[in-house]
KEGU-618636 format. One line per 8 residues: number of its first residue (from 1); their letters; for each residue x, y, z of C-alpha. Coordinates in nm, 2 decimals. Each point is the difference from the previous one (the first is absolute). Layout:
% KEGU-618636
NUM) A) X:Y:Z ~ ...
***
This chain:
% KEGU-618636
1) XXXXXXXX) -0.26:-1.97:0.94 ~ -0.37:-0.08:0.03 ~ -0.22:0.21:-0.17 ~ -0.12:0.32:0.23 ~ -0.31:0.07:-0.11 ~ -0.35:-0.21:0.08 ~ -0.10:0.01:-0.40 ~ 0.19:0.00:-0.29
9) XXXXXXXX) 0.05:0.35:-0.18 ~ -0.17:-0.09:-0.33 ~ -0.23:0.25:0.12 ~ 0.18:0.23:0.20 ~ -0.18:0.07:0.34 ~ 0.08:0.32:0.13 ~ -0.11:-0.06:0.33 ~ 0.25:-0.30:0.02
17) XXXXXXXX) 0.24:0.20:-0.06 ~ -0.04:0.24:0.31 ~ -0.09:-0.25:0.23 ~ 0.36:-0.15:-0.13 ~ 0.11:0.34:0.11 ~ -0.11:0.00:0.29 ~ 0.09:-0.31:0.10 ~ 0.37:0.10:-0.09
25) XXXXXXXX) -0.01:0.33:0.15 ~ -0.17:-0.13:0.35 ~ 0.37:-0.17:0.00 ~ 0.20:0.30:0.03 ~ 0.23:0.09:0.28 ~ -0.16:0.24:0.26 ~ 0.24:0.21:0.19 ~ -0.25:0.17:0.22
33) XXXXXXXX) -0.04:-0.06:0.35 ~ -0.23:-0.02:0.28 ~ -0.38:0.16:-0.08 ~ 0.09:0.15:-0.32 ~ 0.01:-0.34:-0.17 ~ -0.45:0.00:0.07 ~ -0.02:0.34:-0.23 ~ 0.05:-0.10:-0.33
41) XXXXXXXX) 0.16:-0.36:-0.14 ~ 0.27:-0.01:-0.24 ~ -0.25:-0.16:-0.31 ~ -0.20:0.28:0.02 ~ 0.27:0.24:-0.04 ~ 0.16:-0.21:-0.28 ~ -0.34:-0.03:-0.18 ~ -0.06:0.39:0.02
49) XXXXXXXX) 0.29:0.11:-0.10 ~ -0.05:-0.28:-0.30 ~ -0.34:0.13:-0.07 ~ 0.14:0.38:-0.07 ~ 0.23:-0.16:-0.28 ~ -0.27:-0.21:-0.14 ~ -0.21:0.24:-0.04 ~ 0.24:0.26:-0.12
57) XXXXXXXX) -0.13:0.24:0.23 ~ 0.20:0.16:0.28 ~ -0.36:0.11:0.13 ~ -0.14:-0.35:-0.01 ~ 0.01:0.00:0.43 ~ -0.14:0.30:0.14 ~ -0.32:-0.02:-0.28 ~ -0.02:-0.33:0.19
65) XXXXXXXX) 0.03:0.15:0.34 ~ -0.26:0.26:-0.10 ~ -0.23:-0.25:-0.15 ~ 0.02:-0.26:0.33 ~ -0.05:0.33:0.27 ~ -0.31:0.06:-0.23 ~ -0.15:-0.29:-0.14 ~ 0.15:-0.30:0.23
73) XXXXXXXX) 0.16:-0.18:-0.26 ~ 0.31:0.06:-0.23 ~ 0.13:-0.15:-0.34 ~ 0.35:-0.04:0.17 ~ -0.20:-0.29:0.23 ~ -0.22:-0.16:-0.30 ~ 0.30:0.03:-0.28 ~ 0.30:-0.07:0.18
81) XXXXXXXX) -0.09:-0.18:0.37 ~ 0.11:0.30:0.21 ~ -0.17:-0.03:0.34 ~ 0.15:0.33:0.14 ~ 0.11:0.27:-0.22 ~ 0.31:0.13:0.19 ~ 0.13:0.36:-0.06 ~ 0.27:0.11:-0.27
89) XXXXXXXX) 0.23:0.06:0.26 ~ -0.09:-0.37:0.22 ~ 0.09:-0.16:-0.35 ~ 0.33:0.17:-0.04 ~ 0.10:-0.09:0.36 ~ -0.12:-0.36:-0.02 ~ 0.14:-0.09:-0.31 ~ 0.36:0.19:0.00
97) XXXXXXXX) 0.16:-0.27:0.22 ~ -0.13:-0.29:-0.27 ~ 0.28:-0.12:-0.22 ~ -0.18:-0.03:-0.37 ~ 0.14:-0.37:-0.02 ~ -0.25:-0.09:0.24 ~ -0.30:-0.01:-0.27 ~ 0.23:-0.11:-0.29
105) XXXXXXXX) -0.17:-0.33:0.04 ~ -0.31:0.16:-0.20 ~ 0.18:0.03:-0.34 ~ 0.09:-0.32:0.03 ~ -0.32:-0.18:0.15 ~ -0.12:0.18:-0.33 ~ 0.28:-0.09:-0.24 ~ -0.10:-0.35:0.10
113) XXXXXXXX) -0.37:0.04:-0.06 ~ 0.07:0.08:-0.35 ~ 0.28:-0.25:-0.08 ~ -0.24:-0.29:0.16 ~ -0.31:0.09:-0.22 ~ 0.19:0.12:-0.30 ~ -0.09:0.36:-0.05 ~ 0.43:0.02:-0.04
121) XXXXXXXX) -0.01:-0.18:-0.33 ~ -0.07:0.29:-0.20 ~ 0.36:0.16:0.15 ~ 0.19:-0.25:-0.14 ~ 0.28:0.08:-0.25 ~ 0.35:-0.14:-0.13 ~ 0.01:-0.38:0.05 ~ -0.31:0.04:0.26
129) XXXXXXXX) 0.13:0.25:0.23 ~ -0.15:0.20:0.23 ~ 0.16:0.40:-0.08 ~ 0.09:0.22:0.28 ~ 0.15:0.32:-0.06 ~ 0.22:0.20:0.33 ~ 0.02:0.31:-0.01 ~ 0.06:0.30:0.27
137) XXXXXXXX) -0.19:0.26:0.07 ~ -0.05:0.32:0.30 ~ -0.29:0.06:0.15 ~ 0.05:0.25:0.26 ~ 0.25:0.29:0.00 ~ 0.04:0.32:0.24 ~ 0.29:0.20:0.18 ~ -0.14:0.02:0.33
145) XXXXXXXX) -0.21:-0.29:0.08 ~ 0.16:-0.34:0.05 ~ 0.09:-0.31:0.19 ~ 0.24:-0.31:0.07 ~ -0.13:-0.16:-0.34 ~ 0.08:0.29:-0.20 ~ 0.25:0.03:-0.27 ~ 0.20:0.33:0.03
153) XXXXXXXX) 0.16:0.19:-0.31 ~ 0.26:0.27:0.17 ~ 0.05:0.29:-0.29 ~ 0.25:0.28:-0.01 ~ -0.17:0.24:0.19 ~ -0.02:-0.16:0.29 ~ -0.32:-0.11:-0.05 ~ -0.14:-0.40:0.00
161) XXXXXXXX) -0.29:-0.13:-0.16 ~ -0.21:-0.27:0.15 ~ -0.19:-0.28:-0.19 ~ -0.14:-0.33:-0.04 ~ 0.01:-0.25:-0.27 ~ -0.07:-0.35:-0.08 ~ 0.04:-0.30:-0.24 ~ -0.38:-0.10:-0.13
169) XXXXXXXX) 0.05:-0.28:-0.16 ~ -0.34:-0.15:-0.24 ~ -0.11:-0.22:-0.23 ~ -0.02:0.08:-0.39 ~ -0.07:-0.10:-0.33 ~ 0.04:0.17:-0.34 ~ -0.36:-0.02:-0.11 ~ -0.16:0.10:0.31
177) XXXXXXXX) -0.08:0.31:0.20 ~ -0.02:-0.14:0.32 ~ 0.31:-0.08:0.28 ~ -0.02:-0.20:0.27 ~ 0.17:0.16:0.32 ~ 0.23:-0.18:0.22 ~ 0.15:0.09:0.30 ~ 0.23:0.29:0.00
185) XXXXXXXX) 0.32:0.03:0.13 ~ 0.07:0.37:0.16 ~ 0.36:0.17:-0.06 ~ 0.10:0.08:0.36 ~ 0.29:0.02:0.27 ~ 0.08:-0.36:0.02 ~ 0.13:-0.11:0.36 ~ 0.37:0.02:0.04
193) XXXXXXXX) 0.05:0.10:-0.39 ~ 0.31:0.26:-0.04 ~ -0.19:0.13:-0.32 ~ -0.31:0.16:-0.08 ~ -0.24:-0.30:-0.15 ~ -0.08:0.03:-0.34 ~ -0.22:-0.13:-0.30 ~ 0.24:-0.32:-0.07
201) XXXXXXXX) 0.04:-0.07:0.32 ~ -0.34:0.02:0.09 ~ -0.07:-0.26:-0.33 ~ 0.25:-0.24:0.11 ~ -0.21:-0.03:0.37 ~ -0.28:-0.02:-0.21 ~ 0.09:-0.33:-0.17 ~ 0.18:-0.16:0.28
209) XXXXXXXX) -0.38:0.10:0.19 ~ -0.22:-0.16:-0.28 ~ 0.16:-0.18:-0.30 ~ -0.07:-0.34:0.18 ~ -0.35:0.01:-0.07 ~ 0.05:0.08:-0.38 ~ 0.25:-0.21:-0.12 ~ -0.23:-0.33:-0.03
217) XXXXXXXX) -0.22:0.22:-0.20 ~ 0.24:0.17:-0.22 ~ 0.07:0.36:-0.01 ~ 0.21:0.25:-0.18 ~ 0.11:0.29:0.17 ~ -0.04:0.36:-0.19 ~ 0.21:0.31:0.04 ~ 0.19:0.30:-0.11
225) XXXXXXXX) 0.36:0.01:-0.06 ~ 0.04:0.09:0.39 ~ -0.04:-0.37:0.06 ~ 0.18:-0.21:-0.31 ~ 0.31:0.03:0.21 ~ 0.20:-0.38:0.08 ~ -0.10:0.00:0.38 ~ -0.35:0.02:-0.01
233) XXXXXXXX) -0.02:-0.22:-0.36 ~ 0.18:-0.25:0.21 ~ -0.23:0.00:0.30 ~ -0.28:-0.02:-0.20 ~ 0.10:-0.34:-0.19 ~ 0.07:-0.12:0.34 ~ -0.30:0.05:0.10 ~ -0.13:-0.19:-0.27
241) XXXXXXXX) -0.12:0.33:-0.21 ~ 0.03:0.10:-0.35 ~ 0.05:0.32:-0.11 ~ -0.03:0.25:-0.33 ~ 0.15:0.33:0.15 ~ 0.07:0.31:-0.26 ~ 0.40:0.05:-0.04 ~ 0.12:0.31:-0.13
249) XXXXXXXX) 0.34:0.07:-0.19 ~ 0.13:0.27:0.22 ~ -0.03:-0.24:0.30 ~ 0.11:-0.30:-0.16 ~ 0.28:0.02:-0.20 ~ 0.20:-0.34:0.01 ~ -0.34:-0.13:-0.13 ~ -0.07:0.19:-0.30
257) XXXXXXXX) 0.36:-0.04:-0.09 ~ -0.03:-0.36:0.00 ~ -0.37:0.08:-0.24 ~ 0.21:0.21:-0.20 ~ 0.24:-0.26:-0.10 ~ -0.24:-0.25:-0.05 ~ -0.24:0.26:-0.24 ~ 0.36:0.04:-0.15
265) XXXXXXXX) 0.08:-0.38:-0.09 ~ -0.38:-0.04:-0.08 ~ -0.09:-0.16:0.33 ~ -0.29:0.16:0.10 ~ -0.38:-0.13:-0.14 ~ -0.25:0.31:-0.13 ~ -0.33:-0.05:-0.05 ~ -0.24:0.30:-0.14
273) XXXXXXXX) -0.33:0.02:-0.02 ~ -0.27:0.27:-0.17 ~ -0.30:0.14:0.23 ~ -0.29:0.16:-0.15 ~ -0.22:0.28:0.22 ~ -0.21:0.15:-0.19 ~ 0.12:0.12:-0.31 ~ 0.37:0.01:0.15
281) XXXXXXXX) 0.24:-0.31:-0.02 ~ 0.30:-0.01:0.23 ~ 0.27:-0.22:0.00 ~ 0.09:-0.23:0.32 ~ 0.41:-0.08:-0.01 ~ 0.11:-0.26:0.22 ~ 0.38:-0.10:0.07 ~ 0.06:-0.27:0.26
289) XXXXXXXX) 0.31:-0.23:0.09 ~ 0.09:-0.23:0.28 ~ 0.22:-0.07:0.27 ~ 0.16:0.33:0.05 ~ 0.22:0.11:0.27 ~ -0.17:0.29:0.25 ~ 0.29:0.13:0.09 ~ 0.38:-0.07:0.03
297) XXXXXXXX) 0.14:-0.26:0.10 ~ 0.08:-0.40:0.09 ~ -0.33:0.01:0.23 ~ -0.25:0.17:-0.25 ~ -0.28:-0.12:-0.02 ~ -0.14:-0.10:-0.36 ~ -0.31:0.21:-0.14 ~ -0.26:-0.02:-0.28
305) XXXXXXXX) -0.02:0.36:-0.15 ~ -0.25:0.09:-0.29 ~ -0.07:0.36:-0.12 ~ -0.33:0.17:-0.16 ~ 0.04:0.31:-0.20 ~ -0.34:0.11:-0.16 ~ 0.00:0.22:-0.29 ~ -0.26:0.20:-0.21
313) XXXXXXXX) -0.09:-0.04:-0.36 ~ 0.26:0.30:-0.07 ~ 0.26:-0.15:0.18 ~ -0.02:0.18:0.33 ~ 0.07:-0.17:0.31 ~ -0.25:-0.03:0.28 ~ 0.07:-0.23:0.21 ~ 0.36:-0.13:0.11
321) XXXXXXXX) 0.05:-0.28:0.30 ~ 0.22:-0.27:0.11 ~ -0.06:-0.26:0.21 ~ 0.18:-0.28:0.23 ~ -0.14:-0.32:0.07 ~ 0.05:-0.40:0.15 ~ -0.23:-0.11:-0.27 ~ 0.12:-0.12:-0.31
329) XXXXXXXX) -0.05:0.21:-0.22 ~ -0.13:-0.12:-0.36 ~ -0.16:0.12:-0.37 ~ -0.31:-0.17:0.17 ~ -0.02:0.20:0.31 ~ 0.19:0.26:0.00 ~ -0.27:0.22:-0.09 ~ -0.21:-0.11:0.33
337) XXXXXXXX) 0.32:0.07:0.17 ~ 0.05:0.34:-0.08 ~ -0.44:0.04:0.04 ~ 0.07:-0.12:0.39 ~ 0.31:0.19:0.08 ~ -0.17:0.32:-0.11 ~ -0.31:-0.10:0.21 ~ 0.23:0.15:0.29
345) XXXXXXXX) -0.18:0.35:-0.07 ~ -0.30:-0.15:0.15 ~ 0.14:0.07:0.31 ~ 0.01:0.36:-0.08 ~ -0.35:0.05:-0.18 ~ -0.21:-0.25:0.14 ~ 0.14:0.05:0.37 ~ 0.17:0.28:0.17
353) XXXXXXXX) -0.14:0.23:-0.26 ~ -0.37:-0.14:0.05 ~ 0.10:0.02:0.39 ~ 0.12:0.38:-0.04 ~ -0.23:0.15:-0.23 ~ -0.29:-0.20:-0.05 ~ -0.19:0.06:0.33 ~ 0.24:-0.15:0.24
361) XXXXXXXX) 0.18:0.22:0.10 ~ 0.34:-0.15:0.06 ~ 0.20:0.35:0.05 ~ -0.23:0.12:0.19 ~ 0.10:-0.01:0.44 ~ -0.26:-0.18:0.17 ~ 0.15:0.00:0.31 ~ 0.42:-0.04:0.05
369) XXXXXXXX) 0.00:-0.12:0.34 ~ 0.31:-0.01:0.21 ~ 0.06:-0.38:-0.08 ~ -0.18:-0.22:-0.27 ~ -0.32:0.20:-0.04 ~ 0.10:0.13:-0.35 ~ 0.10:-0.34:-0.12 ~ -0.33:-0.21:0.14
377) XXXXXXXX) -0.22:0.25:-0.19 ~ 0.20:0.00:-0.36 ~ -0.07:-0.41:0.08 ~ -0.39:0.04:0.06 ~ 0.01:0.22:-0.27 ~ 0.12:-0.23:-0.26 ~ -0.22:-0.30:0.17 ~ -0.29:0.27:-0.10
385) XXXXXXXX) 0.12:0.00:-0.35 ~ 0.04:-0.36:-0.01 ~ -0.32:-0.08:0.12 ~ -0.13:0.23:-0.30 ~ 0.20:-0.19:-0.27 ~ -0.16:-0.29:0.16 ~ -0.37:0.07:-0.06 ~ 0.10:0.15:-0.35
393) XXXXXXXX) 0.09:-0.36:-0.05 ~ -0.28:-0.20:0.12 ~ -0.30:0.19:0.11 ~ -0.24:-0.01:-0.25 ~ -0.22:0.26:0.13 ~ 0.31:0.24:0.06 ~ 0.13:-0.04:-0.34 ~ -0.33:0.10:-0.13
401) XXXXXXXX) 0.00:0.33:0.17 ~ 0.32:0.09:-0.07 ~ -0.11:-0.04:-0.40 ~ -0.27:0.16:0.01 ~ 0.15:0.32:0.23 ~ 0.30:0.00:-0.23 ~ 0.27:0.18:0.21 ~ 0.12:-0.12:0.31
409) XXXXXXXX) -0.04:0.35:0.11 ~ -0.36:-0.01:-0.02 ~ -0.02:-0.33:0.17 ~ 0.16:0.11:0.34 ~ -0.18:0.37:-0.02 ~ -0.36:-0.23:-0.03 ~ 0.12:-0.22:0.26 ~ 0.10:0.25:0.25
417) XXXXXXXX) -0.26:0.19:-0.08 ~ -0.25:-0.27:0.09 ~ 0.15:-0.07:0.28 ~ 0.00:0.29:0.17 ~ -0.36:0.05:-0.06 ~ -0.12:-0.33:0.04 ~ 0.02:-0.29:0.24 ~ 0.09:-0.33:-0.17
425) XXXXXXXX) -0.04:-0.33:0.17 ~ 0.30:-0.17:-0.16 ~ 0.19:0.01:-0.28 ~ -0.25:-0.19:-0.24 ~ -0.24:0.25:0.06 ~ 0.17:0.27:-0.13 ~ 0.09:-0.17:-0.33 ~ -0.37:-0.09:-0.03
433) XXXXXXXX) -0.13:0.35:0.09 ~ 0.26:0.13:-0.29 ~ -0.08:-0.28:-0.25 ~ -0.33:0.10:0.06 ~ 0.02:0.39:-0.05 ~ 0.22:-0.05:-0.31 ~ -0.28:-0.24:-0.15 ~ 0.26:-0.28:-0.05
441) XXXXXXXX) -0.28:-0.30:-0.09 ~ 0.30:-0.23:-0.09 ~ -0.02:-0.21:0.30 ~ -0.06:-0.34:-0.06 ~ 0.34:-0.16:0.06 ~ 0.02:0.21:0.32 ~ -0.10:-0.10:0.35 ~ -0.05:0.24:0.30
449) XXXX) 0.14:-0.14:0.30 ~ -0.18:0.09:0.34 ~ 0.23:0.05:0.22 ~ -0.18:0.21:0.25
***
């Protein structure tokens, strides 16, 4: 796929990125008819309801109404190319109808940006693969208020619970912060399925969807014990995957017979190593062996397994995980093996908890809608926090700010605070007013782009 954007992201240009937005958004179904269709178009609802999450400010609109009625012009126009600010309630009704696959093409319009200019090469882990963890998680949950792509939980009492939850897959390494989102994949009534979907099922679409344009690349699939099970290790070598998924005893028990036999006869390889932090040493105990069975019989599939158990200087145990994995597993690597499969908490602390408790909002019920309004904004939302991880990467002038204001807390309060006082003709110019306020005189390597 050619490259989407008119520059290369060395420099990220933030502007770009929105007019790539719009562009992708001015291509979404619109099921109105007749007049109706002149009111409001269907990029400027997308880009508002994207400019709430990216500012992290559920506000972020009707300052901007308020500041157009009085002053003619509005941050949501400047910032994010909104010609017409339509209302909370023109949003919902304009975007419920949109299936969220229709602006999937942005995550991977970006994924290829930074696999073409090489900003992925710092990902890269065992034998130069690319690590993506799955994992589940809800978003939305309520007794009363719900629709056809609901899950439903029926409980004793008579009573049903209502939710929504999804697959968000990214990209992760062991010694970084960051993740890379990718496209999600929602956990929904699937058409003509006797049973209710569910996470695995959900993971296996996933990879059918997507594992075509990894597997030239090389990736290695992450997960929790929910997903080291033969059907879905099978689909994912024939995909052309790899993967390092945690296997426990309780769930796999013709394995760790088999690693009990061969720890028995002296089969198994352990490797220890000593860690110093501070003034503490702990001790790293590795056990790995190859070409186990996963499960019982003629048709199992053969596994690598390897096990860490980390233990203090009095003897205590820490730490205790096992792991399953296609890659052989030697003395050599076995201790980047075990580093990438624990990567998969990533997911957790660098994603849907940043997305639920840093600012985001995840939980919180934008609007449900009666068919894929709930769904379209959980996608905007983490577009929103992709863009974010984006500029953390490669803006120069962003990074500085961020330093220099510490928390991320303070970052957004300052920005939204700014912005609801102020009129800002793009993007640049608020970095430069902020660079500016905070004194930041390191700017030689950075270039203001006018893009007014």
């Amino acid at each position: 796929m050619s490259y989407p954007f008119k520059t290369k992201m060395a420099k990220l240009d933030f502007y770009e990125l929105v007019t790539h937005l719009r562009t992708v958004f001015s291509k979404l179904p619109d099921f109105r008819k007749g007049a109706n269709q002149t009111i409001y178009t269907m990029e400027d609802a997308a880009l508002s309801a994207f400019s709430v999450f990216f500012m992290q400010s559920p506000s972020f609109l009707a300052w901007e109404r308020d500041k157009q009625e009085q002053t003619g012009r509005d941050n949501i126009q400047s910032l994010f190319l909104v010609e017409k600010i339509p209302s909370d309630n023109w949003i919902r009704k304009l975007l419920d109808p949109v299936v969220p696959r229709e602006i999937f093409p942005i995550f991977s319009d970006i994924f290829n940006a930074l696999e073409e200019t090489g900003h992925l090469y710092a990902f890269k882990s065992i034998n130069g693969n690319l690590l993506i963890p799955l994992d589940g998680t809800q978003y939305y949950s309520s007794k009363t208020i719900h629709c056809d792509q609901c899950s439903s939980k029926h409980h004793q009492n008579g009573t049903i619970t209502y939710s929504h939850s999804v697959i968000t897959p990214v990209i992760v390494s062991p010694d970084c912060n960051k993740v890379i989102s990718l496209e999600p994949e929602f956990i929904t009534p699937q058409d003509g399925a006797k049973k209710q979907d569910c996470e695995n099922a959900a993971a296996k679409r996933w990879l059918l969807r997507y594992a075509n344009r990894y597997k030239d690349i090389g990736v290695t699939i992450l997960g929790d014990d929910l997903y080291s099970r033969q059907p879905l290790c099978q689909l994912i070598l024939d995909e052309g995957l790899n993967f390092i998924l945690v296997c426990k005893p309780d769930s796999h028990q013709t394995l760790y017979e088999w690693v009990d036999s061969l720890q028995s006869t002296g089969h198994t390889t352990r490797l220890e190593t000593k860690h110093r932090i501070g003034k503490k040493i702990t001790t790293y105990t590795y056990r790995f062996v190859n070409e186990v069975p996963l499960r019982d019989g003629d048709d199992a599939l053969k596994v690598n397994w390897c096990e860490l158990v980390i233990t203090s200087e009095k003897g205590q145990k820490t730490y205790q995980n096992s792991f399953m994995t296609n890659h052989l597993i030697t003395k050599e690597n076995v201790v980047e093996i075990v580093k990438a499969g624990r990567a998969r908490w990533k997911i957790e602390n660098e994603n849907n908890n940043t997305l639920k408790t840093k600012g985001y909002h995840l939980e919180h019920n934008f609007g449900h809608g009666e068919k894929h309004l709930s769904s379209l904004l959980f996608t905007l939302n983490l577009l929103a926090f992709l863009f974010h991880t984006l500029m953390e990467m490669m803006d120069s002038r962003y990074q500085l700010i961020r330093q220099r204001l510490g928390h991320q807390t303070t970052f957004f309060d300052d920005v939204r605070a700014l912005t609801r006082y102020h009129f800002f003709k793009n993007w640049d110019h608020l970095l430069q007013f902020m660079l500016k306020k905070l004194k930041i005189e390191d700017l030689d390597d950075i270039i203001f782009l006018d893009t007014g």
